[in-house]
Steps between C-alpha positions, in 0.01 A plus 500: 500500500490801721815723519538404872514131383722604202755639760460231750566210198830685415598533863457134516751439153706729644574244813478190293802278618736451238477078597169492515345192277396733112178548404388250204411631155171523563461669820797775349225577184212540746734771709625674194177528311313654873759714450464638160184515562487696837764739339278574174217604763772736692681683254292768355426481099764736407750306626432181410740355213395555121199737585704805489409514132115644392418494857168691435383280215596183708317629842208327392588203362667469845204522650328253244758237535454474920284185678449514841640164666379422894814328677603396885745663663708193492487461099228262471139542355298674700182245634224556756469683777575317849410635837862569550522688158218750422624750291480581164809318278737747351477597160795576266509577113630290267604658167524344223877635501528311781388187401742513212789572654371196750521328149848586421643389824351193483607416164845626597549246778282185292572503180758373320619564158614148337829353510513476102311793292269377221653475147375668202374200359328328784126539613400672852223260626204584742205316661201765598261414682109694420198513738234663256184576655187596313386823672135421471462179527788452747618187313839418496744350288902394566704521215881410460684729225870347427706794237850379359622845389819532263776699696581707255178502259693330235313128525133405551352549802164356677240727672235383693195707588252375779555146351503565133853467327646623159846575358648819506715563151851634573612856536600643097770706449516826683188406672496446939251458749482588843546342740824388375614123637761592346763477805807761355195706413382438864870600654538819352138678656620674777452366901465834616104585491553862367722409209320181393156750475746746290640221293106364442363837426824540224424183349130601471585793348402718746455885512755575796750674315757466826600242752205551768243427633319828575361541146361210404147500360206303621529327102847369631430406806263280334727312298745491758228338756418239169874431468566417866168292535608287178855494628369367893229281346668343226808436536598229788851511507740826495818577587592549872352844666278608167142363647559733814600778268158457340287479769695824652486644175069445466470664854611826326216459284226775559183307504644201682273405751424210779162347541458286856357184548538315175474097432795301288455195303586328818228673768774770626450778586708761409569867457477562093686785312281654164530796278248748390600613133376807503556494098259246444137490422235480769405135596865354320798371746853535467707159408637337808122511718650441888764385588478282886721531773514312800395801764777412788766370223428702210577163374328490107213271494366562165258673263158590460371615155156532331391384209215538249364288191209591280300770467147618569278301689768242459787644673663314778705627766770300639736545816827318465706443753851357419805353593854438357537130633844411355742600248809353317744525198470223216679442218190410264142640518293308671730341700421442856787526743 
């Protein structure tokens, strides 16, 4: 969106007649998300919210985390040329800041906390869905993983891993996991992105000895990027406005980055979000792989993850691409709602 069109769209809101039939949901997403995104590519870096802080160390992660995305000047996907219609599409970046943000609005106007919060002893139930694809022989397998995980840690639970199942013994004293299920654990991490990273990076036990951001270390910033990944990808249901917290709060991540043009379970294609640990050892990925987003929506679609078995001239590759399908509470493991 050119700043001629930018000015000409809000001359055009600025005349909208006050009985004039509303614009549905959908159609009010699409013109808030053009938005956000035309604004990200106006404002300059320095003023653009939450990168105030190590500006120089961010500047190229910036960079790292942009994809270049071809749209129509009327918002749809930009297809060949006509004899009418010659030129060259226009290209905008899309940062991965972007896209999350895209995220958070969406879950903000979708999602739904439910009516009556889990107990402590009943069982958060999911039903994942697993494309795994040998990456040299390019067979592929569906599997169908269904966990019944004990709210609070104190029962049982059953874990299922690309169709394999075993019991998971309960939580002993003084011991937790994360991600907590565990929904007044849940309520009390913070919805605003900045103070949920603090309040991960404290429970961690971090090396920021005060209550910013500006001097966390790359070490941190690792566990913080492994907390929010296990947070988004493992837990289905949280209290109202912490997802979009999340998502806001892994956009502050240095190393966050977007990678274009990438498949779900489904055949989507999406715009995928992934993090380069720079703490890590050559060749090994951070937890989480990519996360999908629809590219228009920012709608999540999924995840795509690699994975590896043997070793030697026996090692397989695998790329999984998954899917949370449906989720539920029960009051017994194994029980299907």
């Amino acid at each position: 969106m050119t700043d001629r069109e930018l000015d000409l769209a809000l001359d055009e809101l600025s005349t909208w007649e006050g009985d004039a039939a509303p614009l549905d949901p959908a159609a009010r997403h699409r013109v808030r998300t053009r938005l956000l995104s035309a604004m990200e590519v106006r404002r300059p870096l320095w003023q653009r919210p939450g990168l105030r802080i190590a500006v120089t160390g961010l500047a190229t992660a910036a960079v790292a985390a942009t994809v270049l995305v071809a749209v129509r000047d009327d918002g749809g996907s930009a297809g060949p040329a006509t004899a009418q219609r010659t030129e060259q599409p226009a290209v905008r970046p899309v940062s991965a800041r972007t896209v999350l943000a895209g995220a958070a609005v969406y879950e903000r106007e979708h999602s739904q906390a439910p009516a009556t919060p889990p107990r402590d002893d009943q069982f958060i139930y999911t039903k994942e869905i697993i494309k795994e694809t040998n990456q040299k022989t390019g067979e592929t397998k569906t599997h169908v993983d269904e966990d019944w995980r004990s709210v609070d840690g104190s029962q049982r639970s059953w874990v299922m891993e690309i169709g394999k199942g075993w019991w998971s013994e309960p939580l002993k004293k003084n011991e937790s996991s994360w991600p907590p299920q565990d929904w007044t654990v849940l309520e009390k991490l913070p919805t605003d992105p900045e103070k949920l990273i603090l309040s991960l990076l404290h429970k961690n036990g971090g090396s920021a000895k005060n209550d910013s951001l500006a001097h966390i270390t790359a070490q941190d910033w690792s566990l913080i990027h492994f907390s929010l990944a296990g947070l988004l990808k493992l837990v289905p249901v949280m209290p109202e406005g912490l997802r979009p917290a999340a998502y806001e709060a892994l956009a502050k991540v240095p190393g966050v980055k977007t990678v274009p043009d990438q498949k779900d379970a489904k055949g989507r294609t999406g715009v995928a979000i992934t993090y380069k640990d720079p703490t890590l050892p050559k060749g090994v990925t951070s937890f989480g792989g990519y996360f999908i987003f629809d590219p228009k929506t920012y709608e999540f679609l999924g995840f795509k993850d690699d994975r590896t078995s043997g070793d030697g001239a026996k090692k397989k590759t695998y790329t999984q691409l998954s899917y949370l399908d449906s989720w539920a509470i029960t009051d017994k493991v194994k029980q299907r709602p």
